[in-house]
Jmol script that loads the backbone (N, CA, C; Angstrom):
load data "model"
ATOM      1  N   UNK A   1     -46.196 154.902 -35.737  1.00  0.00           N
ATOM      2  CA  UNK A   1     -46.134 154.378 -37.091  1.00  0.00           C
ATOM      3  C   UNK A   1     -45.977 152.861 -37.022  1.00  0.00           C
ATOM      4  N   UNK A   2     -47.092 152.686 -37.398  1.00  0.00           N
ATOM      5  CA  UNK A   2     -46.663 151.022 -37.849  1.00  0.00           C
ATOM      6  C   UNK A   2     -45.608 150.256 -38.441  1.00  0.00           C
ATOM      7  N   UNK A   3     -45.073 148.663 -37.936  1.00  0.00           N
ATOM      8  CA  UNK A   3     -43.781 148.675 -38.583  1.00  0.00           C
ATOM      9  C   UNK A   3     -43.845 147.202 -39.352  1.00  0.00           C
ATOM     10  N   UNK A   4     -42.990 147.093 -40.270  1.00  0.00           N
ATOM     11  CA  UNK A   4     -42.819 145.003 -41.024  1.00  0.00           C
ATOM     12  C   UNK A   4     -43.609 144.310 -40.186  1.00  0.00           C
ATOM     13  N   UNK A   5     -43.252 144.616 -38.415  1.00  0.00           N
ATOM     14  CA  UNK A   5     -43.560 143.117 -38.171  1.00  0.00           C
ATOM     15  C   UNK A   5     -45.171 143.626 -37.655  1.00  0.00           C
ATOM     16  N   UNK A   6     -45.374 144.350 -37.341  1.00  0.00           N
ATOM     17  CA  UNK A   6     -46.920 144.979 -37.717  1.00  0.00           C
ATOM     18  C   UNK A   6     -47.797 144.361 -38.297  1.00  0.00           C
ATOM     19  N   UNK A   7     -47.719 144.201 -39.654  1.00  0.00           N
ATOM     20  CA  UNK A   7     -48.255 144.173 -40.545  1.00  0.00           C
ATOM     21  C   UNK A   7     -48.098 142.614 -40.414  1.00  0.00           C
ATOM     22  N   UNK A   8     -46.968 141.688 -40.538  1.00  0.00           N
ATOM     23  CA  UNK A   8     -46.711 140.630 -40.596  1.00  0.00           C
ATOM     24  C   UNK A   8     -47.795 139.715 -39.437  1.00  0.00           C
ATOM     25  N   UNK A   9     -47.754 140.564 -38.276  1.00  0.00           N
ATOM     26  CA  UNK A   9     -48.577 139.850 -36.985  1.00  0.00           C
ATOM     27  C   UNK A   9     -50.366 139.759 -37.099  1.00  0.00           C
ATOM     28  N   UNK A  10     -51.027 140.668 -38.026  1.00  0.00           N
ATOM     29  CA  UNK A  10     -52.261 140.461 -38.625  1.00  0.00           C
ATOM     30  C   UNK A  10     -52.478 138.964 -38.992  1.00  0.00           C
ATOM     31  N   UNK A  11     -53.672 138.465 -38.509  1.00  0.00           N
ATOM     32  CA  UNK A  11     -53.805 137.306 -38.647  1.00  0.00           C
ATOM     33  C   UNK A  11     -55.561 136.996 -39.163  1.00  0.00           C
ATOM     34  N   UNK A  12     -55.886 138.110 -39.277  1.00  0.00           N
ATOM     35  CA  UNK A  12     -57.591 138.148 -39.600  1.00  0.00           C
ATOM     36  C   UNK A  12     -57.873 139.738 -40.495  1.00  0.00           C
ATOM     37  N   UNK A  13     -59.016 139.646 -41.610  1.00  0.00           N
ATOM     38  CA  UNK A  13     -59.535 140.937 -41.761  1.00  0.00           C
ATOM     39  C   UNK A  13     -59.889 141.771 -40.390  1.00  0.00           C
ATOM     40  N   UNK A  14     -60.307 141.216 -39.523  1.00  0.00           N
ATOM     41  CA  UNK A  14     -60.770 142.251 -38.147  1.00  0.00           C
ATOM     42  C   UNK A  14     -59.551 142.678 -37.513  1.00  0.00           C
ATOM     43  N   UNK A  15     -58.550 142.578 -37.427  1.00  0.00           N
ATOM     44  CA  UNK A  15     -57.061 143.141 -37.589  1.00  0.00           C
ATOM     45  C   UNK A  15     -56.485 143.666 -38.442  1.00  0.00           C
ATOM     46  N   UNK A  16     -56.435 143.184 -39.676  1.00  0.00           N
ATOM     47  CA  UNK A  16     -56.285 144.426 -40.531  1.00  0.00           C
ATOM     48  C   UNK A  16     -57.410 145.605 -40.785  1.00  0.00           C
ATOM     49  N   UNK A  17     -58.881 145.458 -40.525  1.00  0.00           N
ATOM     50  CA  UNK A  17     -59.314 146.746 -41.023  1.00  0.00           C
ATOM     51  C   UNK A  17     -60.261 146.438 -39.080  1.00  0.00           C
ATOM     52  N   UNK A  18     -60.786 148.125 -39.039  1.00  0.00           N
ATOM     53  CA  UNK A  18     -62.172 148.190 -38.244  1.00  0.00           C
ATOM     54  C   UNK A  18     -63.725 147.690 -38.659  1.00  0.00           C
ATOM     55  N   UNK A  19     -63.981 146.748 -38.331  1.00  0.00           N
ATOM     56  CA  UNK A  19     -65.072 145.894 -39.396  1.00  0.00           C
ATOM     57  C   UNK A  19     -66.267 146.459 -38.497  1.00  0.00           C
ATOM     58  N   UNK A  20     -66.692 147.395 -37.418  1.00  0.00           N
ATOM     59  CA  UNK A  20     -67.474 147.878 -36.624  1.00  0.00           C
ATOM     60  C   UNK A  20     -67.668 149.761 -37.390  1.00  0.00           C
ATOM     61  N   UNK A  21     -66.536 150.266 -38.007  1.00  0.00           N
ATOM     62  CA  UNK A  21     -67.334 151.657 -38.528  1.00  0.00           C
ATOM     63  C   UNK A  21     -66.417 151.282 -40.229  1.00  0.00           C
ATOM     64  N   UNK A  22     -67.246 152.301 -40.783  1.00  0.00           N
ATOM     65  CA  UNK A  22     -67.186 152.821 -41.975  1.00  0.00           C
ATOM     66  C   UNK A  22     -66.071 153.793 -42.446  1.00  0.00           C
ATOM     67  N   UNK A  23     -66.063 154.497 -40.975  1.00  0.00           N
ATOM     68  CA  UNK A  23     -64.786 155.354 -41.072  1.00  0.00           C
ATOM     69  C   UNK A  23     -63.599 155.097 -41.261  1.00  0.00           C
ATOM     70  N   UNK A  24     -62.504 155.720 -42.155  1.00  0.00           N
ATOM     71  CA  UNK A  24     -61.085 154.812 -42.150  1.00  0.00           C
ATOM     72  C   UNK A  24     -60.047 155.513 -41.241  1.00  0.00           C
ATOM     73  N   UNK A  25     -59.652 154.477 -40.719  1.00  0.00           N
ATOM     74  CA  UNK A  25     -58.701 154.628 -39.540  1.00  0.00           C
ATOM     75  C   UNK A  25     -57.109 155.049 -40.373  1.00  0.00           C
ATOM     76  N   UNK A  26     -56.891 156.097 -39.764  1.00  0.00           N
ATOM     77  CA  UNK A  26     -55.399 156.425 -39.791  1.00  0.00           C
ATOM     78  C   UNK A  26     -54.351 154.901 -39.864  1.00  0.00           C
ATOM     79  N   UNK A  27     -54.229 154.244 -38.804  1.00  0.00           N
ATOM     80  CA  UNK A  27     -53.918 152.864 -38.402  1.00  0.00           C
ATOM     81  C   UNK A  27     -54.266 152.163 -39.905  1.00  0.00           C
ATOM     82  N   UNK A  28     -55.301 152.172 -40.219  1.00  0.00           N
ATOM     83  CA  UNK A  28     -55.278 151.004 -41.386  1.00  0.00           C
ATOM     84  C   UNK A  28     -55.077 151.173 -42.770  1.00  0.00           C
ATOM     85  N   UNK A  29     -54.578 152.729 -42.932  1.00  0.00           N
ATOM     86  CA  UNK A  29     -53.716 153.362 -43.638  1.00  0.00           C
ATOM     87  C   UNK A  29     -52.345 153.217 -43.874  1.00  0.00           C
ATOM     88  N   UNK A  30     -51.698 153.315 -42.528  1.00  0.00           N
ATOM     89  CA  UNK A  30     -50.330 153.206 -42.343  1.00  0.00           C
ATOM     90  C   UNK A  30     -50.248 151.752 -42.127  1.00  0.00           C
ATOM     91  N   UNK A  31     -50.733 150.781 -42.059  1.00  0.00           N
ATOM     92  CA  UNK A  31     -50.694 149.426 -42.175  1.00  0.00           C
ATOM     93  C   UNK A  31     -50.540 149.057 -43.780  1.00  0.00           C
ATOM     94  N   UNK A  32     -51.449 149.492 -44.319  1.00  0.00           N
ATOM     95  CA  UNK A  32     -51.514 149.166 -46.125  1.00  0.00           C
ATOM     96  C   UNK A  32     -50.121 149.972 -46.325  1.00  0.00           C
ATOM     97  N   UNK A  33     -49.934 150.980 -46.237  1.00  0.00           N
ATOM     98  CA  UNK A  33     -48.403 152.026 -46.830  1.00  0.00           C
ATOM     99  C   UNK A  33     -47.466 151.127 -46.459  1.00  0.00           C
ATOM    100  N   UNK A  34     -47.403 150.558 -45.180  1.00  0.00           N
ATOM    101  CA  UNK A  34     -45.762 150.059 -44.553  1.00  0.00           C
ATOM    102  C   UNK A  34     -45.922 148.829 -45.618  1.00  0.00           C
ATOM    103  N   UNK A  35     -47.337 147.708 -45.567  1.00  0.00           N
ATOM    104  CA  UNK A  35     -47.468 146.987 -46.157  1.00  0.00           C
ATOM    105  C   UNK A  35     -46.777 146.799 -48.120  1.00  0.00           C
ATOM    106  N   UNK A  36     -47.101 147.929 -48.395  1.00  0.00           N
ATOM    107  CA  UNK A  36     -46.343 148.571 -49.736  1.00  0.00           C
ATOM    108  C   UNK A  36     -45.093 148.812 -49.692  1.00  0.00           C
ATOM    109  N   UNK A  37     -44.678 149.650 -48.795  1.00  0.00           N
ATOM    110  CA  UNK A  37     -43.299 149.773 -48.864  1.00  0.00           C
ATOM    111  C   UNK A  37     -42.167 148.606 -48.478  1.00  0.00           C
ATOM    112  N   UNK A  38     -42.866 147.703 -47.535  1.00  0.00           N
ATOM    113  CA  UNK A  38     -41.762 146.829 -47.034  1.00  0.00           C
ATOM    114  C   UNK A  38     -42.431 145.174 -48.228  1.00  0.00           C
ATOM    115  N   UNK A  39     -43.288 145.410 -49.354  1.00  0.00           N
ATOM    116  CA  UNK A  39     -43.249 144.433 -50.433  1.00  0.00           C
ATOM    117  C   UNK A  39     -43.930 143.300 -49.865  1.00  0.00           C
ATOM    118  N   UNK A  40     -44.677 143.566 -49.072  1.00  0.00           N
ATOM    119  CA  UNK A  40     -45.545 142.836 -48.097  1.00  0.00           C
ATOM    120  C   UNK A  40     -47.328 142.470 -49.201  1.00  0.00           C
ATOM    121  N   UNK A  41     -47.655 142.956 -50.000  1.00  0.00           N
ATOM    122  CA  UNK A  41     -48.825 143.237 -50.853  1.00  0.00           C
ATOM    123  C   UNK A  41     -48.740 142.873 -52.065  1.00  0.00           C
ATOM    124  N   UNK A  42     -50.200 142.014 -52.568  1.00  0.00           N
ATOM    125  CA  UNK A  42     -49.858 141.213 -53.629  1.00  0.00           C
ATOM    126  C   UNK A  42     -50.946 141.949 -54.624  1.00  0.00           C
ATOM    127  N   UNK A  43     -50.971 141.519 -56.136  1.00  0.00           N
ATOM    128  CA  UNK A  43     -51.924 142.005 -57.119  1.00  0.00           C
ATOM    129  C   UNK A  43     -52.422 140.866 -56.841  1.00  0.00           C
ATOM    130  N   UNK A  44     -53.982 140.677 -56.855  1.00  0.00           N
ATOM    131  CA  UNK A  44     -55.087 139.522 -57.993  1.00  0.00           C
ATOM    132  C   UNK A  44     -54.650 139.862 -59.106  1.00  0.00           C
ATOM    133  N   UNK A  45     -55.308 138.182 -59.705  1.00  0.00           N
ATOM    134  CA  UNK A  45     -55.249 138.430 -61.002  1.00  0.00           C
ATOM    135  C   UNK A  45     -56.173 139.593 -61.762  1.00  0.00           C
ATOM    136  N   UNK A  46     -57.295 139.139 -61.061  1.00  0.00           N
ATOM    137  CA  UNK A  46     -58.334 140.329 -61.311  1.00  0.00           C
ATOM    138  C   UNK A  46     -58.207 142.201 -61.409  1.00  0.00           C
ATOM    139  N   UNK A  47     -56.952 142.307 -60.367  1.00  0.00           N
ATOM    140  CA  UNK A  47     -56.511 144.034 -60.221  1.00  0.00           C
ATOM    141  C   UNK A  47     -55.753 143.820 -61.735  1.00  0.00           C
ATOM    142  N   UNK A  48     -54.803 142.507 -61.847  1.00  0.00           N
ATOM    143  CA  UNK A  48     -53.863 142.984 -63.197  1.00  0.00           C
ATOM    144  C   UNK A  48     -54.623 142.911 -64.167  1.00  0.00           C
ATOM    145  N   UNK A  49     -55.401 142.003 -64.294  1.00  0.00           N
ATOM    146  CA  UNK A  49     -56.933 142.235 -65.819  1.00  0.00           C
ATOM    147  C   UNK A  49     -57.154 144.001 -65.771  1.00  0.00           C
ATOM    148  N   UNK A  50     -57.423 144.146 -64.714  1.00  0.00           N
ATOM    149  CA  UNK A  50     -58.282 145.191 -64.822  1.00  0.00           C
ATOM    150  C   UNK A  50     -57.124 146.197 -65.233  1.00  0.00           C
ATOM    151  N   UNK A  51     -56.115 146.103 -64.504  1.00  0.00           N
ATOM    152  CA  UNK A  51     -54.904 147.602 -64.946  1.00  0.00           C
ATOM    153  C   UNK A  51     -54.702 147.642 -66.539  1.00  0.00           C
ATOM    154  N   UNK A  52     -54.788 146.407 -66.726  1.00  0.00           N
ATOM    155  CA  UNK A  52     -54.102 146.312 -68.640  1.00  0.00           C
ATOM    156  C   UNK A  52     -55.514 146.420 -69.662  1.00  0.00           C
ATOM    157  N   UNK A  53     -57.066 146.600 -69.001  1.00  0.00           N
ATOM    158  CA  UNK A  53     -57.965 146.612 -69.805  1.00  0.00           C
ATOM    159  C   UNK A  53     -58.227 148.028 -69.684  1.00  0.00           C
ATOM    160  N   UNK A  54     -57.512 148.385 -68.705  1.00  0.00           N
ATOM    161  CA  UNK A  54     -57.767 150.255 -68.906  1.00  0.00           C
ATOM    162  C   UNK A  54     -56.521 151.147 -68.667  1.00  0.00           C
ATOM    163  N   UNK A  55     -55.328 150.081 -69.364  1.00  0.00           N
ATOM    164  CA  UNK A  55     -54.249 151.066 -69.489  1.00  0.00           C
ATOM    165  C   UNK A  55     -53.908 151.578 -68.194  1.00  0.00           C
ATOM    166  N   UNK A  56     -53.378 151.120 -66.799  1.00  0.00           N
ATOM    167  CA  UNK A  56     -53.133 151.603 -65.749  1.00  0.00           C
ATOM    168  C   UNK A  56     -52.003 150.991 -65.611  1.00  0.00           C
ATOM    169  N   UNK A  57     -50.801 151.726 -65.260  1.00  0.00           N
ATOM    170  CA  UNK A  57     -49.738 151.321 -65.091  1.00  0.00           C
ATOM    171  C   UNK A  57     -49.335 150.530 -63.525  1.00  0.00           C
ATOM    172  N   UNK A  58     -48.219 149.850 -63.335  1.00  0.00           N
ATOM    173  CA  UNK A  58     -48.049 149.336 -61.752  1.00  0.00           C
ATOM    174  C   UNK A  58     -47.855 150.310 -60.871  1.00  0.00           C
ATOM    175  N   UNK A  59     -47.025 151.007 -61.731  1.00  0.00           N
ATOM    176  CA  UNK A  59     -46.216 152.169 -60.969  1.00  0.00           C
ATOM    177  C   UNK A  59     -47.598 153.204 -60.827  1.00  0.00           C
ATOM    178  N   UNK A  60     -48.953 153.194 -61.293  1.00  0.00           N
ATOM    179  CA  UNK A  60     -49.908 154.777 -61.075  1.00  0.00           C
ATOM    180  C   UNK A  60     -50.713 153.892 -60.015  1.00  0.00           C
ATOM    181  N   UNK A  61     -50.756 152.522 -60.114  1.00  0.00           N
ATOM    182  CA  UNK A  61     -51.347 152.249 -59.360  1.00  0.00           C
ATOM    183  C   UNK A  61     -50.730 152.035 -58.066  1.00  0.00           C
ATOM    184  N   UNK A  62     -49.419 152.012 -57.274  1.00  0.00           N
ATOM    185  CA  UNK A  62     -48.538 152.148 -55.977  1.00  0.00           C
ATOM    186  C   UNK A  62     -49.018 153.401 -55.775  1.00  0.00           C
ATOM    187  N   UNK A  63     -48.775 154.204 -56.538  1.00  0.00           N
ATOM    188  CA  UNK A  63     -48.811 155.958 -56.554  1.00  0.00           C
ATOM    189  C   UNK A  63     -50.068 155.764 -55.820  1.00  0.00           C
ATOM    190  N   UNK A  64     -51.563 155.725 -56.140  1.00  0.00           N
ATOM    191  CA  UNK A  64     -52.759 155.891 -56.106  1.00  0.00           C
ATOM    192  C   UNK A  64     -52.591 155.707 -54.039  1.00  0.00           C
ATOM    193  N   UNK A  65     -52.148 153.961 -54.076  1.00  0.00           N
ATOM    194  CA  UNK A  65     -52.367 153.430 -52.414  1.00  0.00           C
ATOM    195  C   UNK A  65     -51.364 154.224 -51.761  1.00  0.00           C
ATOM    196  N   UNK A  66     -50.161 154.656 -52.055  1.00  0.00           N
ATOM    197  CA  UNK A  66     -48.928 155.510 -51.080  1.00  0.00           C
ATOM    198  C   UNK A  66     -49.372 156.986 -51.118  1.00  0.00           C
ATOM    199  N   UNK A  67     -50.003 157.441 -52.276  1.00  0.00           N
ATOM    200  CA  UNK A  67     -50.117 158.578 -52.419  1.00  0.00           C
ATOM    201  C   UNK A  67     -51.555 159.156 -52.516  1.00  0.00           C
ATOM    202  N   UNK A  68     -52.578 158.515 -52.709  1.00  0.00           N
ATOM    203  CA  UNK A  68     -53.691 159.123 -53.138  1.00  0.00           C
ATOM    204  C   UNK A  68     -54.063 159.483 -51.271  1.00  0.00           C
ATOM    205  N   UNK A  69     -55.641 159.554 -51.505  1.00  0.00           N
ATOM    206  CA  UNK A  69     -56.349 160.018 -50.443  1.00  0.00           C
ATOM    207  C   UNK A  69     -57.033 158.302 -50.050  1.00  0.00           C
ATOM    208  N   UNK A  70     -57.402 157.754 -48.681  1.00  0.00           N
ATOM    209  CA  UNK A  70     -58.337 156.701 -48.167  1.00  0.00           C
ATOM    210  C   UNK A  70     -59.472 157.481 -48.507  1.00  0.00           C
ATOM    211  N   UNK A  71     -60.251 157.121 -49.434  1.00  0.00           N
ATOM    212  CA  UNK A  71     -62.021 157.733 -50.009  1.00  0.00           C
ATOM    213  C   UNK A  71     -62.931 156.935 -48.513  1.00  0.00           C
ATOM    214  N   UNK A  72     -62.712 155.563 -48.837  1.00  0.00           N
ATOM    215  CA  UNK A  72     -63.995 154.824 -48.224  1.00  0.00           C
ATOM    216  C   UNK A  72     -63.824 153.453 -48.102  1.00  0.00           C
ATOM    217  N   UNK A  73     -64.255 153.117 -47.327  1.00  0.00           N
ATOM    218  CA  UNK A  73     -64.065 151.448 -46.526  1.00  0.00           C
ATOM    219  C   UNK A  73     -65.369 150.869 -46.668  1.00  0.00           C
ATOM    220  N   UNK A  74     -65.437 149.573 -47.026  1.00  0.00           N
ATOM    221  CA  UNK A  74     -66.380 148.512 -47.291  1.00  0.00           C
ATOM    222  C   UNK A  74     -66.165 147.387 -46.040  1.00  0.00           C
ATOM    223  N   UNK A  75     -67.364 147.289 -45.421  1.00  0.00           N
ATOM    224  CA  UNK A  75     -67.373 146.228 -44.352  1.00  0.00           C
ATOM    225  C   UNK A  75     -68.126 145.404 -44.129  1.00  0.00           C
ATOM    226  N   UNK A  76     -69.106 145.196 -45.292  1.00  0.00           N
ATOM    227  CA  UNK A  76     -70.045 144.168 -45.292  1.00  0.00           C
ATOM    228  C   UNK A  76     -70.376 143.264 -46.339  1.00  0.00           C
ATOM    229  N   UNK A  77     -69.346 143.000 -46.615  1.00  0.00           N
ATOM    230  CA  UNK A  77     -69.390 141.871 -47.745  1.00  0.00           C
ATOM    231  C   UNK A  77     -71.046 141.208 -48.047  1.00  0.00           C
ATOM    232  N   UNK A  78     -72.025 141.006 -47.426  1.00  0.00           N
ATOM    233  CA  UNK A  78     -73.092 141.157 -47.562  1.00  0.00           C
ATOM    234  C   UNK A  78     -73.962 141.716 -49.087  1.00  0.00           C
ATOM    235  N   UNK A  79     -73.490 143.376 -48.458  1.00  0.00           N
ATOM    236  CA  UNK A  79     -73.767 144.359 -49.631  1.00  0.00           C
ATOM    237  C   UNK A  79     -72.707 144.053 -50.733  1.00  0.00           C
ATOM    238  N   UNK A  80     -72.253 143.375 -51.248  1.00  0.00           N
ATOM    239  CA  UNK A  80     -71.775 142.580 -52.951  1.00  0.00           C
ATOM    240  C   UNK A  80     -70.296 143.027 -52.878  1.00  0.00           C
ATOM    241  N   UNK A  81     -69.867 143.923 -51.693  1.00  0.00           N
ATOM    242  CA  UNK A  81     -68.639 144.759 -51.784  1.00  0.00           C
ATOM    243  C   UNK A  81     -67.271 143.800 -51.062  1.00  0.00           C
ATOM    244  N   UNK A  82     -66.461 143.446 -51.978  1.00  0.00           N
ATOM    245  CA  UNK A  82     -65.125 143.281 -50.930  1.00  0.00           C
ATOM    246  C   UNK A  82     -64.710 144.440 -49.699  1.00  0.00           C
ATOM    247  N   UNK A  83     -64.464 143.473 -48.448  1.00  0.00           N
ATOM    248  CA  UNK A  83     -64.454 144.450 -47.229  1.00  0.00           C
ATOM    249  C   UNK A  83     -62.801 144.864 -47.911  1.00  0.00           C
ATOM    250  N   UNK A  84     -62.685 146.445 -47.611  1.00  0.00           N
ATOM    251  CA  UNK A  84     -61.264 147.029 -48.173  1.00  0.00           C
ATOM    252  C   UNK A  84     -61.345 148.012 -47.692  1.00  0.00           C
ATOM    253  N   UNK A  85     -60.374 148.964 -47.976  1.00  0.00           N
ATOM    254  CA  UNK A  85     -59.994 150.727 -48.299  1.00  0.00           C
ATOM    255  C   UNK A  85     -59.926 150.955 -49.722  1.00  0.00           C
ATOM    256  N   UNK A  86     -61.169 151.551 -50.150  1.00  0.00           N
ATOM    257  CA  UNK A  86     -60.973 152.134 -51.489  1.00  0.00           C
ATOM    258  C   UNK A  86     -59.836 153.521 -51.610  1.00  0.00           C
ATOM    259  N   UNK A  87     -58.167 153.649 -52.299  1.00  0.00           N
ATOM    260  CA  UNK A  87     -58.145 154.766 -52.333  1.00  0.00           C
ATOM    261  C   UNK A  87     -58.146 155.396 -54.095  1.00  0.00           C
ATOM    262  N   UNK A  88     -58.064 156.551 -54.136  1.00  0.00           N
ATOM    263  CA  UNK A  88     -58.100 157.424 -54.969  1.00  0.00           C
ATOM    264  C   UNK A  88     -56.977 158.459 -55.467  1.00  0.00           C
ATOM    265  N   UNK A  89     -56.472 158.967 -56.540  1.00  0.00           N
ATOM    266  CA  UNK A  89     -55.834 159.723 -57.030  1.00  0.00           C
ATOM    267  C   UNK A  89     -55.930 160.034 -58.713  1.00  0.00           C
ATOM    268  N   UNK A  90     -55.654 161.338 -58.691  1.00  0.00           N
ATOM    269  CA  UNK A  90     -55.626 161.412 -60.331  1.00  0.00           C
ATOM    270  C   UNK A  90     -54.456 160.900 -61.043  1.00  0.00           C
ATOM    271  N   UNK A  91     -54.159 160.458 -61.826  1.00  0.00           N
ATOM    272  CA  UNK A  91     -52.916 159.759 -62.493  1.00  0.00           C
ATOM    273  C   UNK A  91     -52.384 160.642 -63.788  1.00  0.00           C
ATOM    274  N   UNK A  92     -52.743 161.852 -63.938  1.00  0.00           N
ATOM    275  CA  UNK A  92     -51.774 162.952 -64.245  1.00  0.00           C
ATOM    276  C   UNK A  92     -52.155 162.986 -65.942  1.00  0.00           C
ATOM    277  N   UNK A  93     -53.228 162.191 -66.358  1.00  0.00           N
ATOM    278  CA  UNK A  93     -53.720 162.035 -67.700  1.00  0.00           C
ATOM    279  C   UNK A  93     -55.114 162.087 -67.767  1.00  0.00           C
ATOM    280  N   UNK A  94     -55.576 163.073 -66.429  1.00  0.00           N
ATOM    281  CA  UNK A  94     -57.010 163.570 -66.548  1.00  0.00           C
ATOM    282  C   UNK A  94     -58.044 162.549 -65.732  1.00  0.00           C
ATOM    283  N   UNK A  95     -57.195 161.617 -65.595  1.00  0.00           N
ATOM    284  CA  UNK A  95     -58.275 160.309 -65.051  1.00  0.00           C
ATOM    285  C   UNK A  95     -58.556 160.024 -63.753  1.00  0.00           C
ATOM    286  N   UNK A  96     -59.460 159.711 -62.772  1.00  0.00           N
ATOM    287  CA  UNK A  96     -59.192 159.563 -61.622  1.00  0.00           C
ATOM    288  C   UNK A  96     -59.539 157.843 -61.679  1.00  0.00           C
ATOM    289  N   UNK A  97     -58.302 157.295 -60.602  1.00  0.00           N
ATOM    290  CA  UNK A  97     -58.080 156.302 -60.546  1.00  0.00           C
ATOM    291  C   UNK A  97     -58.187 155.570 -58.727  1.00  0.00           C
ATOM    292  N   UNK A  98     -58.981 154.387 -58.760  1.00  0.00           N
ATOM    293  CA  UNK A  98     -59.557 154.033 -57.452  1.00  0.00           C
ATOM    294  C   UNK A  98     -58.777 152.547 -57.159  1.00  0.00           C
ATOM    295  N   UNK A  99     -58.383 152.183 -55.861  1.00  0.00           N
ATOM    296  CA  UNK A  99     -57.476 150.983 -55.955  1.00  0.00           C
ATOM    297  C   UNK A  99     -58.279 150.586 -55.119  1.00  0.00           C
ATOM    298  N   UNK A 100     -58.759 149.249 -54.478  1.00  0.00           N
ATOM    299  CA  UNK A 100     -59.324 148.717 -53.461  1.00  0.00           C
ATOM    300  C   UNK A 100     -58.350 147.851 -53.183  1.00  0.00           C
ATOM    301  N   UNK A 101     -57.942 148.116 -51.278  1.00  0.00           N
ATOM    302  CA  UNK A 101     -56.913 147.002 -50.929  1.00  0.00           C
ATOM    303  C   UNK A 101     -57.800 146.546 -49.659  1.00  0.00           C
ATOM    304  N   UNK A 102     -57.669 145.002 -49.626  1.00  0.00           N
ATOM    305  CA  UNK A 102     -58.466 144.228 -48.826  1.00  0.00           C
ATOM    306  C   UNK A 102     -57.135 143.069 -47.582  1.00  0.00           C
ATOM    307  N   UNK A 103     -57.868 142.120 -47.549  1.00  0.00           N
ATOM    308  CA  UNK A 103     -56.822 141.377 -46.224  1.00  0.00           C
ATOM    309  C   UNK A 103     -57.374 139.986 -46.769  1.00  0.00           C
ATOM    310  N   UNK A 104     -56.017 138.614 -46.716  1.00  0.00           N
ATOM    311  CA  UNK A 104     -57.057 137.462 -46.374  1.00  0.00           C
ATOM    312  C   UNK A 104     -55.395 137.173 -46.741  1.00  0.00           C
ATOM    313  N   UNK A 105     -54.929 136.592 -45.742  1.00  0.00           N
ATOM    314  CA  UNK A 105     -53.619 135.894 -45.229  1.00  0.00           C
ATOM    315  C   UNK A 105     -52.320 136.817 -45.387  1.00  0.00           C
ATOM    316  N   UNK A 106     -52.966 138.211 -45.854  1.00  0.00           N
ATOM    317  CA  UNK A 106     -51.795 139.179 -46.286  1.00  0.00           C
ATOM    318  C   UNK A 106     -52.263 140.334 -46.731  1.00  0.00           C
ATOM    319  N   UNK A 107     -52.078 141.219 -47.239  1.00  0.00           N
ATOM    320  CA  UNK A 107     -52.566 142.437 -48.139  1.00  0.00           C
ATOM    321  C   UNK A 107     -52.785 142.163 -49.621  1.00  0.00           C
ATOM    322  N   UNK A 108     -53.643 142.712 -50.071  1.00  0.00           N
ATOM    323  CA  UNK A 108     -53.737 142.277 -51.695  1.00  0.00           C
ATOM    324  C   UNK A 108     -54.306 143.247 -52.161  1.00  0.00           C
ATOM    325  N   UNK A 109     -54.180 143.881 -53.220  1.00  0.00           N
ATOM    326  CA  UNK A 109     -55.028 144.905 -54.501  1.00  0.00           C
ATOM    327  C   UNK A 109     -56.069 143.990 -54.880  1.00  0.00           C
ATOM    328  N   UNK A 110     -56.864 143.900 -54.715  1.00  0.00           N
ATOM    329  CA  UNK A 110     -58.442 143.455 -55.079  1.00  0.00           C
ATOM    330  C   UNK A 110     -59.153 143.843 -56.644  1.00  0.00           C
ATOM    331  N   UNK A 111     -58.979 145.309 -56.676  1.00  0.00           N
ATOM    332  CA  UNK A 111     -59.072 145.592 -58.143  1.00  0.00           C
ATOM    333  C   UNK A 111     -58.851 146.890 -58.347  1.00  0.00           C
ATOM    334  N   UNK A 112     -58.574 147.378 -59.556  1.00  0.00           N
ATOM    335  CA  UNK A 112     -58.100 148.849 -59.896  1.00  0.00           C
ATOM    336  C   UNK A 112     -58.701 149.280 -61.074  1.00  0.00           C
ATOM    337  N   UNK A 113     -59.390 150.645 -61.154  1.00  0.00           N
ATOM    338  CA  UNK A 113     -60.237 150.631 -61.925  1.00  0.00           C
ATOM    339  C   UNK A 113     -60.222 152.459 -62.132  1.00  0.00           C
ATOM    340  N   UNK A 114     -60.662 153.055 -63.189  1.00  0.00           N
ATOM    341  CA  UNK A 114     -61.045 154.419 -63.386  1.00  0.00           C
ATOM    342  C   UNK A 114     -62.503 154.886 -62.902  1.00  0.00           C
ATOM    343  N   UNK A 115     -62.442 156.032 -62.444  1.00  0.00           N
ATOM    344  CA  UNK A 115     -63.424 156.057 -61.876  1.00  0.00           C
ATOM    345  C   UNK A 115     -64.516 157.222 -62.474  1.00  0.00           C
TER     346      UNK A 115
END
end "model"
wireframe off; spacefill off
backbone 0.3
color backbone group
């Protein structure tokens, strides 16, 4: 299990995520979670636009990254996509809800959105 200073010692996206597969690594799972739990992870402004233009709370959106499922990883910024871990969960009001968390001097929510 990954630990604070883990997460803290990342110094590049190619350390925080596998920028060679598509597949999401266990590892860059438990990097984003410890990252959450030890208050290490920031909102954009852009994730908080987006939570309050579709009614998503802070608290459904922690839920979603600690608790949902890792769906799918973006690694080619190229293709229009922030490199991240998209995850997923239903938020208990019928909706399914998608968080994208990315890397660039730290962890950050990128954007949060219904899906």
């Amino acid at each position: 299990m990954p630990t604070r200073e883990d997460v803290l010692a990342i110094r590049s996206i190619g350390e925080a995520f596998d920028l060679s597969s598509r597949k999401v690594r266990k590892r860059e799972v438990a990097l984003i979670r410890v990252a959450v739990a030890e208050r290490l992870i920031r909102l954009t402004d852009h994730a908080d636009d987006a939570m309050f233009d579709e009614a998503i709370s802070e608290e459904t959106m922690w839920y979603v990254v600690t608790r949902g499922r890792a769906r799918s990883k973006d690694i080619d910024e190229r293709a229009g996509r922030q490199i991240g871990i998209n995850f997923e969960a239903d938020d208990g009001r019928r909706r399914r809800i998608r968080v994208k968390v990315s890397w660039a001097v730290r962890y950050f929510v990128a954007t949060v959105h219904t899906v």
